[in-house]
N, C-alpha and C positions, 0 to 999 in steps of 0.2 A: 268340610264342616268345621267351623271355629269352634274349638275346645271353652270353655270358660273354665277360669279357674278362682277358688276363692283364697284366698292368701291368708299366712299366719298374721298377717300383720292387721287385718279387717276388725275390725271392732264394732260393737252392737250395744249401745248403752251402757261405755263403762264410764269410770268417774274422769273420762279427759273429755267426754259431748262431743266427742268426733266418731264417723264412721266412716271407713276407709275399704272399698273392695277393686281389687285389678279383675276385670271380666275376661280378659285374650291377651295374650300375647307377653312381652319385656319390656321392661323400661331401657329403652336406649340411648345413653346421656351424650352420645358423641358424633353421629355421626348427620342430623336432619340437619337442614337453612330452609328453615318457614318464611314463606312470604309475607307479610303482613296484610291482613284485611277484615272487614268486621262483618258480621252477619246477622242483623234486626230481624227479629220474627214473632209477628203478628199474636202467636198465641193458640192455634191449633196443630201446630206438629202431631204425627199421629194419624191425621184424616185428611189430611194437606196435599193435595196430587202434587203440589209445590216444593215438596219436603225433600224428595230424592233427588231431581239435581242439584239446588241449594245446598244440602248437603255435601254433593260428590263436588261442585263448584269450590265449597269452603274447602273440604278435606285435600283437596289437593294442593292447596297452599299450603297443608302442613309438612308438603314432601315425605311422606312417611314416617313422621315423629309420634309423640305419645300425645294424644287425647285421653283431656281429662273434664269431665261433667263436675259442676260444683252446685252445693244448693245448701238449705237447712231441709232437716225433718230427718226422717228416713232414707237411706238409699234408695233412689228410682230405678228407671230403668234405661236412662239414656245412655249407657256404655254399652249395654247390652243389647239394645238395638244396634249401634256401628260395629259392633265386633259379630252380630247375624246378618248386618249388610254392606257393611263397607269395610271388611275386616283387614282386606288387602290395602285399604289407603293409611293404617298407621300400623305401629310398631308395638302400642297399647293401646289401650281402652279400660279409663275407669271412672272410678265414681269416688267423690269424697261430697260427705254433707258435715259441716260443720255448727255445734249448737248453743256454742258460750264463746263471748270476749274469751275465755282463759284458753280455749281451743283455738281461737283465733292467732294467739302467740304461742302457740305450743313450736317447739322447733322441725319435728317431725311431717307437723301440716302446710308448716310453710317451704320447706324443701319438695311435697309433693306436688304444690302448686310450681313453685320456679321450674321444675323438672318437665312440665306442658309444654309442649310446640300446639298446641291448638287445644284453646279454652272455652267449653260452652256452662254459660250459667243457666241454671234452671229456671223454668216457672217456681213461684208460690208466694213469699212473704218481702216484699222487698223494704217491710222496715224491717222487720228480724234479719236481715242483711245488714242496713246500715247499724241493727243495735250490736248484730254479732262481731261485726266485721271493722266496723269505720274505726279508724285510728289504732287499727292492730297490723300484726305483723302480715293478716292474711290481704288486707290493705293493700302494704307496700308491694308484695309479691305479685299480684294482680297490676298493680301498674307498672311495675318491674316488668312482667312481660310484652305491656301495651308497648312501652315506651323504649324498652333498652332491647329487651329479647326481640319484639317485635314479631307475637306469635298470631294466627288466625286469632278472634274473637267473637264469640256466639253471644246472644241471648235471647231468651224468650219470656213472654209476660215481664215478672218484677225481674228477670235477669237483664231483659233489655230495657227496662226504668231507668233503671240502675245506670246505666251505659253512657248519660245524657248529663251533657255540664250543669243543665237544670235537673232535679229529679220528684216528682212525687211520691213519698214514703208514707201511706199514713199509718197513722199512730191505731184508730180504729176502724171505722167504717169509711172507704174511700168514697167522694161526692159526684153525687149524679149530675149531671150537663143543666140540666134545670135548675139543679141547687145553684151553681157557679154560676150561673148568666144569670137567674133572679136576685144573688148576691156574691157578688164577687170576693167577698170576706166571708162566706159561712163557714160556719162552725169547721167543716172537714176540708178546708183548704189551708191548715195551718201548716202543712208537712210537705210547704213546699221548698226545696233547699238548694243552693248552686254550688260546685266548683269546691267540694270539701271533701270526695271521696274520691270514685275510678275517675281516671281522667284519660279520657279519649279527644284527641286532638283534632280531628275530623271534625269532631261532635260541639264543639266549643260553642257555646252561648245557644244550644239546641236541648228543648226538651221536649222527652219524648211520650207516647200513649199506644196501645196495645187494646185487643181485643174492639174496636169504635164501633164494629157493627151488632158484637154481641145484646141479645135480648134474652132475658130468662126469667125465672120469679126472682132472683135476689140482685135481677141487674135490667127492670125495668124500661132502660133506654139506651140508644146510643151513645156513644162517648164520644160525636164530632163535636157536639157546642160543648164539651168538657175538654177538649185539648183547644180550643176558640178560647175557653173561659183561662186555661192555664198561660195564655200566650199572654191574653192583654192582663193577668195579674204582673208579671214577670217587668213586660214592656212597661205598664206602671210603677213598678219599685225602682227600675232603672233607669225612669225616665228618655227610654227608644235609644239609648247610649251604650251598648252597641246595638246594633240592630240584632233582633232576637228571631230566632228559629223555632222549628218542631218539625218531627215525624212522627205522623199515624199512622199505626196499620190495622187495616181490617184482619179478622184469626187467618185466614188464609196465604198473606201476605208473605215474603221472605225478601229483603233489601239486602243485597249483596254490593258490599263498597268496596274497590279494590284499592290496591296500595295508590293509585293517583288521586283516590277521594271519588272516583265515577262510579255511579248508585247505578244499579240497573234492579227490576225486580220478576222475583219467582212464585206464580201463583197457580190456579188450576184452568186458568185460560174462559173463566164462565163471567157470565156479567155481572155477578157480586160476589163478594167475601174475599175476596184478594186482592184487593187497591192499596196502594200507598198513596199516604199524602205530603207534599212537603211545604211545608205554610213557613212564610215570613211576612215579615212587618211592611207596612206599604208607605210608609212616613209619617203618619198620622196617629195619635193618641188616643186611645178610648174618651169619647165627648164626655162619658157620663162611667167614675167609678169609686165607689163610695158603700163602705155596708148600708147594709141593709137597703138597700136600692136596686132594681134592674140596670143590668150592665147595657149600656149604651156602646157602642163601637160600630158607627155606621162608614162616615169619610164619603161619603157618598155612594154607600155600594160600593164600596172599594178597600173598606179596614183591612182585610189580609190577603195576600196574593198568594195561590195554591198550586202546585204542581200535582197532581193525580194519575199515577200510572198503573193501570190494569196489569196484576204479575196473569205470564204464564207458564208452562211446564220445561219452555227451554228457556226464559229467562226476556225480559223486555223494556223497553225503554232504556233512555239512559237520562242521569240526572249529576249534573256536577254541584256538588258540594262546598267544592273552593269558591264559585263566586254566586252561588244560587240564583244564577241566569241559564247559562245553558243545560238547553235541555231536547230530549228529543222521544218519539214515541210514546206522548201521553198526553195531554191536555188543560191548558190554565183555567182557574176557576181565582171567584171572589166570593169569600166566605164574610159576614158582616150579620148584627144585630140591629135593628133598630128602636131594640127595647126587652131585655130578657129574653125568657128561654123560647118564648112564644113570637119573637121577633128576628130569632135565628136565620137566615138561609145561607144556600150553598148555590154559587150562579157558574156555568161556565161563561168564560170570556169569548163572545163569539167574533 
């Protein structure tokens, strides 16, 4: 049975906006070699039959070092779930939420973050990330680990946004698939940004989206012709120079990229809510992009080329990342408008 313990050091609303609790175990600064690799997740951890190998996959690259869960708000509970089920694959388990720039340079939280061999970011606000965080010390530390340390990397919902050389951050209400393909400039696509915050090298000229299958009363539609709409805004500003990326995940979904960059994915094995998608550019420019206009991006049925792989519970497909051609155990599609949201489809390549 793992103990939890709560530390003098935890803190709950003081005047530094940081909260800091260890759930199990020591912090051990000397003795792990994490392997490096990253881990996208769709947005339902939790109810995910996906969740527990993806897990013990990632955790094992941290070779028994400290996990650490990072997010804003309040403490969750993601430490305290790996220290009641995967307690023997690290050394710690804990949690820190951080809630101001000034917390973000605090010296204290950024030694907690460098001290991670395996970093998972939370669901919830992923502009309150970029407002907390971008250009602070908790920043450098976070790519400090990407890049030097070279520890596992998580995220879920805005923590895998976050993750993607492109990112969408928004400011208020993020825009439904219909708003972006009936206008590819509306109002709520301002908060799109590149290559100014975490920098994952894998990820380079890739943005990403979460939750695509979700339907609820405050999220009406699907989010594939809204990661469609974020690809040709991107390819638009940069004029297809480089060739520009994305990954979607339905909530079920888990992408597990290893240190070679080879994606494979973990889902519940059923015929929906755990697909990944991996869309690139197919040479051709949206014909038609312009506010206040329906986004045109046909190319002939052919404007994006998709990779789609059904996750299951021990893990499937495989999808290389270094040249986004090979691939195996999933299936091509062409994703194309021929006139807004109502001109949307999604075709397999047969």
């Amino acid at each position: 049975m793992i103990r939890r313990l709560f530390h003098p050091e935890s803190r709950d609303g003081d005047s530094d906006n940081y909260d800091y609790s260890r759930e199990c175990g020591s912090v051990n600064r000397t003795s792990s070699t994490p392997t490096p690799c990253i881990l996208l997740i769709g947005g339902a951890e939790g109810k995910a039959s996906g969740e527990e190998p993806a897990t013990r996959w990632f955790l094992r690259n941290a070779e028994q070092g400290d996990y650490l869960a990072l997010g804003s708000g309040r403490i969750g509970r993601q430490a305290e779930f790996i220290c009641d089920n995967f307690g023997d694959f690290v050394s710690s388990s804990a949690e820190l939420s951080i809630n101001s720039e000034d917390a973000a340079n605090n010296p204290q939280v950024i030694e907690y973050i460098r001290d991670a061999e395996a970093l998972f970011i939370r669901g919830g606000d992923q502009n309150q990330y970029e407002d907390y965080w971008e250009g602070t010390g908790v920043e450098a530390a976070i790519n400090y680990l990407i890049n030097e340390k070279k520890v596992p990397i998580a995220g879920t919902s805005a923590g895998m946004a976050i993750l993607g050389d492109y990112y969408y951050a928004p400011a208020h209400k993020g825009v439904l698939s219909s708003e972006i393909l009936n206008n590819p400039f509306h109002k709520n696509t301002k908060d799109i940004y590149q290559s100014d915050f975490i920098q994952v090298p894998i990820l380079k000229n890739v943005i990403t989206d979460t939750h695509l299958d979700r339907i609820t009363g405050s999220n009406p539609e699907t989010r594939y012709g809204r990661i469609f709409g974020f690809l040709a805004r991107v390819v638009h500003e940069k004029n297809n120079q480089p060739p520009v990326f994305a990954i979607g995940l339905e909530e079920g979904a888990f992408v597990a990229i290893d240190d070679k960059g080879i994606a494979q994915v973990f889902g519940n094995g059923s015929t929906e809510g755990q697909d990944a998608y991996f869309l690139q550019t197919n040479g051709a420019l949206p014909e038609q992009i312009q506010p206040d206009l329906p986004l045109i991006w046909n190319n002939n049925g052919q404007a994006v080329k998709v990779y789609r792989i059904c996750g299951t519970p021990e893990g499937s497909g495989q999808f290389d990342l270094n040249n986004w051609s090979n691939a195996s155990g999933g299936r091509w599609e062409y994703w194309f408008t021929t006139g807004g949201y109502s001109g949307f489809q999604r075709k397999p390549i047969h």
